[in-house]
Every structure is written in C-alpha cells, then in structure tokens.
C-alpha positions as CSV (number, residue, x, y, z in Angstrom):
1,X,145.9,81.9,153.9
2,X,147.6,84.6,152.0
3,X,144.7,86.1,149.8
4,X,143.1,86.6,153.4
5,X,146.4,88.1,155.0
6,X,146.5,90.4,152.2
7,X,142.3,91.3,152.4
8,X,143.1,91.8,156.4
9,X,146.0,94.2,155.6
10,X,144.7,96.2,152.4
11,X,141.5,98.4,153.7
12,X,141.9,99.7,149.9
13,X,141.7,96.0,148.1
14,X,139.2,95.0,151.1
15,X,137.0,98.2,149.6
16,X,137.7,97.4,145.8
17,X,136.4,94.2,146.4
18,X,133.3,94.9,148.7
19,X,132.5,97.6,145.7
20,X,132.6,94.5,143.2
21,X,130.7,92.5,145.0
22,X,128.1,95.2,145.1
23,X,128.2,96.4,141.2
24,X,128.0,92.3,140.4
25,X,124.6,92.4,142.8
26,X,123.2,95.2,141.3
27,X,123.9,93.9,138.0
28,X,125.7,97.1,136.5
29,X,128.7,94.5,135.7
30,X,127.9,91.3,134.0
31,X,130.3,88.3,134.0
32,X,128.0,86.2,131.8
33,X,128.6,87.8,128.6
34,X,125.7,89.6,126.3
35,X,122.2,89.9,127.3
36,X,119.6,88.0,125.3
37,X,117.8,89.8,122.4
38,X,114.7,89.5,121.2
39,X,113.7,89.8,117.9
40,X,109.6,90.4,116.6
41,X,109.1,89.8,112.8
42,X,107.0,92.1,110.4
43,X,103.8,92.0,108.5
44,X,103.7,88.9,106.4
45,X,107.1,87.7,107.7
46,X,108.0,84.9,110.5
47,X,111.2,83.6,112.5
48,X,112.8,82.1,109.0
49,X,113.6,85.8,107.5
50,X,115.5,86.8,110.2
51,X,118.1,83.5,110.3
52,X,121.1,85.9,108.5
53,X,120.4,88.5,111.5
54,X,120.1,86.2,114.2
55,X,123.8,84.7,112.4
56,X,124.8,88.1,112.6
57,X,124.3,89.0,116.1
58,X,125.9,85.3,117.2
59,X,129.0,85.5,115.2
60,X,129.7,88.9,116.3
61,X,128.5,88.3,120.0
62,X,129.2,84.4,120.4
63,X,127.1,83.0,123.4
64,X,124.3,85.4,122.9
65,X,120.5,84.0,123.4
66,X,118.2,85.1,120.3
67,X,114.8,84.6,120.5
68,X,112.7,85.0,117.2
69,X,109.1,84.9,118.7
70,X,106.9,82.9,116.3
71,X,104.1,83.8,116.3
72,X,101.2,85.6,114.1
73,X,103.4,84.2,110.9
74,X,102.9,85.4,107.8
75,X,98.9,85.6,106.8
76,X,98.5,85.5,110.6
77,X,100.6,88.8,110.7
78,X,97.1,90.8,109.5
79,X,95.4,89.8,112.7
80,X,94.4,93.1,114.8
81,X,97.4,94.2,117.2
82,X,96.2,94.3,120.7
83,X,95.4,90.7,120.0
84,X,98.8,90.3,118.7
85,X,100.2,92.4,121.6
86,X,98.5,90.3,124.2
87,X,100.1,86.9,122.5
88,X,103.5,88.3,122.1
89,X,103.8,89.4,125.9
90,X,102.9,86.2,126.6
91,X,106.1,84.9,125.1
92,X,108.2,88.2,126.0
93,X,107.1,87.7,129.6
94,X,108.9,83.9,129.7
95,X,111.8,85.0,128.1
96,X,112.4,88.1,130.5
97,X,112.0,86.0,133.5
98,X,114.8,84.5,133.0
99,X,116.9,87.5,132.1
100,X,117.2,89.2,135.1
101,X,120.1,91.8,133.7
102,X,117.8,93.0,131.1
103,X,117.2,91.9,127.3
104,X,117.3,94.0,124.2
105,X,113.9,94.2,122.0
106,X,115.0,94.2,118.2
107,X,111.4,94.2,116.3
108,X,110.9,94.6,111.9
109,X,108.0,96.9,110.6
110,X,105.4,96.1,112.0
111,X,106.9,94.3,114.7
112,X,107.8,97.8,115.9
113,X,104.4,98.6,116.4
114,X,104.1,95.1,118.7
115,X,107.0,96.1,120.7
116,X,106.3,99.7,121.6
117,X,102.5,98.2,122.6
118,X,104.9,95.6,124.6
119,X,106.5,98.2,126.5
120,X,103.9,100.4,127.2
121,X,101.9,98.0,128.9
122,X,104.3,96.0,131.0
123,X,105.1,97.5,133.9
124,X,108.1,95.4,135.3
125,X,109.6,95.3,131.5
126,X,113.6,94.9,132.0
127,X,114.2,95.9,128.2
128,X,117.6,97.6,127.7
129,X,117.7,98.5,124.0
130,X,114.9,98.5,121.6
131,X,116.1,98.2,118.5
132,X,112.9,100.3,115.8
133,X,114.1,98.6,112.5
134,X,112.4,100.4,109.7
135,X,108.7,100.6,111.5
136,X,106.0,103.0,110.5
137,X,105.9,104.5,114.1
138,X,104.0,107.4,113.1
139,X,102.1,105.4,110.9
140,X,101.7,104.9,107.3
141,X,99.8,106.0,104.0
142,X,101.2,104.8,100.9
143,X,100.2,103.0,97.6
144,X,103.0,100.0,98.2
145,X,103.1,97.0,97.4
146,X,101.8,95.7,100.8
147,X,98.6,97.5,100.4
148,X,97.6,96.0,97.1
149,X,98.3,92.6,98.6
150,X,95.8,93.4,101.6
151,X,93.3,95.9,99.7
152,X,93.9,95.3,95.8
153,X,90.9,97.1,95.1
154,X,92.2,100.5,96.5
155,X,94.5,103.3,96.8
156,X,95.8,105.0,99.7
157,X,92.9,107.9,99.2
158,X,90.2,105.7,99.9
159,X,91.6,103.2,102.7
160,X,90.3,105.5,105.3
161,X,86.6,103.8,104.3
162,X,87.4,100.1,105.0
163,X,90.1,101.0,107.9
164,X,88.2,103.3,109.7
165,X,85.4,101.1,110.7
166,X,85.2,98.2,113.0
167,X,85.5,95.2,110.6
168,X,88.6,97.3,109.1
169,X,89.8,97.7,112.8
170,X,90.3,94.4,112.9
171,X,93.4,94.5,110.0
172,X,96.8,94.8,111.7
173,X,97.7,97.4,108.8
174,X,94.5,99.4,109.9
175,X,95.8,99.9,113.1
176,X,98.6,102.2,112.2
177,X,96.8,103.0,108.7
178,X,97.4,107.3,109.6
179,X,95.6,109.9,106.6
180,X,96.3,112.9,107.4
181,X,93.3,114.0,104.8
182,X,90.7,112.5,107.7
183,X,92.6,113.3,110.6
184,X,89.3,113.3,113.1
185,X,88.0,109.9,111.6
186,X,91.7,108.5,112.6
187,X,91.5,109.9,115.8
188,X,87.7,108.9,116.3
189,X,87.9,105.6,114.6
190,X,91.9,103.9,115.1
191,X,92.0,102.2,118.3
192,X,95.5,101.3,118.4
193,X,98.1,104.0,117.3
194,X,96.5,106.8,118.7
195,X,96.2,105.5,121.8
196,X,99.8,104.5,121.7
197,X,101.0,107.8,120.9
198,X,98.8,109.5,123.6
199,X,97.2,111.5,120.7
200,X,93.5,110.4,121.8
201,X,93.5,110.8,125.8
202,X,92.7,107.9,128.0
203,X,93.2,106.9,131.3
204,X,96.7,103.8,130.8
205,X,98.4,107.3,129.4
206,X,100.5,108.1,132.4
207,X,101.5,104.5,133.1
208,X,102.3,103.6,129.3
209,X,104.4,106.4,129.2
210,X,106.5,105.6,132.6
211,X,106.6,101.5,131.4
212,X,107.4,103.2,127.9
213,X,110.5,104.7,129.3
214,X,112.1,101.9,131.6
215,X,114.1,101.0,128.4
216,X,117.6,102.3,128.7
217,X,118.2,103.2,125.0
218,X,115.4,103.4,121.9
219,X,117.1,103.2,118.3
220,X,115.3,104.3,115.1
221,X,116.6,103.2,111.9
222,X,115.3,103.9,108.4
223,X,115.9,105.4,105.0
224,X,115.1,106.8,101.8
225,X,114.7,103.8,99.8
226,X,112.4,101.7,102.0
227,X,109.4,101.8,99.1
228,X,107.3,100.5,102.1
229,X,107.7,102.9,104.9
230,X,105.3,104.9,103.5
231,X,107.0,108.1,104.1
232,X,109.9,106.7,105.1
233,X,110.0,109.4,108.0
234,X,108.0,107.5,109.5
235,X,110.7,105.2,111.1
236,X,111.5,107.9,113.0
237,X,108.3,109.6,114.2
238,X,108.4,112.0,111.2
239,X,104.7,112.2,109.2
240,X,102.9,113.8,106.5
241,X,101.1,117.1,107.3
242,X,97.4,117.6,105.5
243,X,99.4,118.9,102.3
244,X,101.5,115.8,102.7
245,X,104.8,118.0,103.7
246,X,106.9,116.1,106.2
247,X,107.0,117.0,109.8
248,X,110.0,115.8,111.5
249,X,109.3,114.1,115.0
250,X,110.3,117.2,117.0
251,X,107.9,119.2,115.3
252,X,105.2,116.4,115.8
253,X,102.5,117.2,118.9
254,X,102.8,113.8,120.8
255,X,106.7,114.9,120.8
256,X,106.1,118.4,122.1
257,X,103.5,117.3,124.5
258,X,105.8,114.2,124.9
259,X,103.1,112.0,125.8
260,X,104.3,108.6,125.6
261,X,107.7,110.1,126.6
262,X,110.0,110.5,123.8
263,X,110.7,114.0,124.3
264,X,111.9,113.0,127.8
265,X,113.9,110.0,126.3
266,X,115.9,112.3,123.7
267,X,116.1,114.7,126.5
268,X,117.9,111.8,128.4
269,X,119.8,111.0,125.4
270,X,118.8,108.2,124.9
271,X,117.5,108.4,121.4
272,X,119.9,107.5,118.8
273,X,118.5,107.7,114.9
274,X,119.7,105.8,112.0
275,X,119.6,106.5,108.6
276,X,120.7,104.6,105.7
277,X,120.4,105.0,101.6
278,X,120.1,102.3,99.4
279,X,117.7,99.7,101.5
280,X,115.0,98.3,100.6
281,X,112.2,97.1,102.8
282,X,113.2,93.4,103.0
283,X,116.5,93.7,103.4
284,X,116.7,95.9,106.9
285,X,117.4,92.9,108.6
286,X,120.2,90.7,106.3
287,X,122.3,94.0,105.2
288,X,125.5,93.6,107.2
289,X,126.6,97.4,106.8
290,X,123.5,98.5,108.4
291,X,124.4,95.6,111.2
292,X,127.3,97.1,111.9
293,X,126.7,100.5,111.4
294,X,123.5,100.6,113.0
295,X,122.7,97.8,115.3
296,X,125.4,95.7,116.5
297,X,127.1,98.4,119.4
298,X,123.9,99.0,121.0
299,X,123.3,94.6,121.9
300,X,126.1,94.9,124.4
C-alpha cells in the first residue's frame, strides 16, 4: 500500500521506473549476469585445449555459459571450410536461440576463419563481441610447422600448385593459403578467403558485409612470436606485399574499399587490436596475462 502511495505521488520515481522497465525490455540492462560465449577451436585442436580458458572465463565471470563447439576435431579440422562453416552454424544457431541478449564469439586460428564465415552469413546473428585470437585473417604463407604436417613434401613457394586446384580446395588450410607471388591464381582459384574479404566480387557481398557488422565490438589479438601466424600481421589484417614487405590492414584494399566492413567498424570504434610478445601459437588461449589483458573486459 505504501510502495503504490509513493508511485501515485512521485511523477519522478513513476518515470524512473517506467524508463527501467523499458531498458530491461530492450535488453540494454541485464539482470541475469554475463552473456554466454562461444568458443570455436583451431586447426588440429578440439574442445579439450581450451578447458584452462573456459576456467578462466568462469572463475572470473562465475555463472557464465561457455560453449566449446565440437566439432571438426582434430584431423577433422582439415576438412574444407564452407563445409565446416555450414556444420558450425548449425550449432551456433541453437546456442543463440536461446540467448536473446546476445553472445560473444571467442574463435582460435583457424577457428577465426569459421567465425567471420559465421557472421557473414547469418543474417539475424546476435553476436556482441568476437573475440579474433591469433587467426590468419588475411591469410597465411609460411614454412611452419603446421604446413609440414599437412604437405611434408613442400615449402611455402610451391603450395600454390596443390592449393590452388580443386582437390587442394578441398584442405581447410588451402582456403586461406594467400601467396602474394600468384596473386591472380589466389584470386581465380581460392573459394573461400577471397570471397570473404570481398576481394573477388560476387553477388552475398552487400549482405555479408551488413550481417558482418551486426557485432557490436571485433577484437584482434596477436604477436611477434606466434611461429605459426605466418606473418604474424596477419591476426590483424596485415599481409605480405609481392616483395614480402608488410602491409598493415589500413593500407590493405578490402580495408580501403571496406568491403566486408571493417573500415566502417574501426570508423565506429569498434575495433580494438591486441598485441602481445612472447606467445607462442598454442598457448593464445591458457596465457592468463593475455586473459586479462586482452580478453576478459570485452565478455561483459
């Protein structure tokens, strides 16, 4: 009886509380703590290397939901990506549903690759943060470790002959596989990341690039020491040039044309970068300073 003498006699408090109750519909405040995250693993990885993150992200956000999608695990991981894309919405899409104030995307390496694939081809995606953990976004050429494993025969200067083919299109790592020696042959023959970064024209380009930028935040994290990343720019859009000098992203032609929309998302600002010495590869996700430093304030 009193709560509604004082309502009837406040027109402020009787405003505060209709503006609440608005805010709370329209989901700008949550009362049910953190929103989910999902995390996508990297070539020749699977949910069990990313336990110490997933820890990491529970002890420091208790009640939060993390989903390590398992699937394409390990050998798997080499299948082409549209067909791991296709799998992976699959999974993203029943996680979303049931996250109606939005999720954050946290995705490894390769998994990168998945998730940018992810949002540029659902539409109705409610992906907050997405989380780029030391993925070859502009691609990769490298003599690494990785690339004996899946060509042990070769080096980086003849990969373009197995890769750019259809039988090597059907290798995840040919998907992104970028030499900037056979630049028309990439462009010709990759039929993933050049589509993906708008740098061969075709008619999803419009949409990808208005699902691409529904997310509210994209955070790019990478370093020096990698030894995979191969260069290392890569985690954030930087790439060789035909002399193998770096161009930083800015300087890249899908950024200056902005045509899957980061230009317009830095413009925004909503690109953060990240860079850290001292990592390698496989230990992105269990190093607790770049946790902190790097990942942790943007799961919120």
């Amino acid at each position: 009886m009193k709560t509604a003498q004082i309502v009837r006699g406040s027109p402020v408090l009787l405003l505060l509380l209709l503006l609440l109750l608005l805010l709370l519909l329209s989901g700008t405040v949550r009362i049910d703590g953190y929103r989910p995250v999902i995390i996508v693993h990297g070539i020749f990885d699977g949910p069990k290397q990313f336990k110490t993150l997933s820890l990491y992200i529970t002890k420091m956000h208790p009640g939060t939901e993390v989903s390590v999608i398992d699937l394409y695990d390990n050998l798997a991981s080499l299948r082409p990506l549209w067909r791991q894309v296709q799998d992976f919405r699959k999974a993203f899409d029943s996680i979303v549903r049931k996250a109606p104030e939005g999720v954050h995307l946290l995705c490894f390496s390769q998994g990168g690759l998945i998730c940018r694939a992810l949002l540029a081809v659902a539409p109705n995606h409610n992906v907050h943060t997405f989380v780029s953990l030391s993925s070859p976004q502009a691609g990769q050429y490298g003599d690494t470790e990785y690339l004996k494993w899946v060509f042990p025969e070769s080096i980086k200067k003849t990969v373009f002959r197995i890769c750019y083919n259809t039988v090597g299109q059907k290798l995840s790592i040919c998907d992104y596989w970028n030499d900037p020696h056979h630049r028309y042959r990439y462009l010709k023959s990759n039929s993933f990341l050049p589509m993906l970064n708008g740098e061969r024209p075709h008619v999803n380009m419009k949409a990808w690039r208005e699902n691409f930028l529904r997310i509210n935040k994209l955070v790019l994290i990478g370093g020096p020491d990698d030894g995979v990343i191969t260069p290392w720019q890569s985690s954030h859009f930087g790439f060789f040039d035909i002399n193998e000098n770096i161009v930083e992203m800015r300087n890249q032609e899908f950024y200056k044309s902005d045509t899957f929309g980061l230009k317009a998302l830095e413009a925004r600002g909503d690109l953060a970068v990240c860079i850290h010495s001292g990592v390698k590869h496989v230990q992105w996700h269990s190093n607790h300073t770049v946790f902190t430093s790097c990942i942790v304030k943007w799961l919120t």
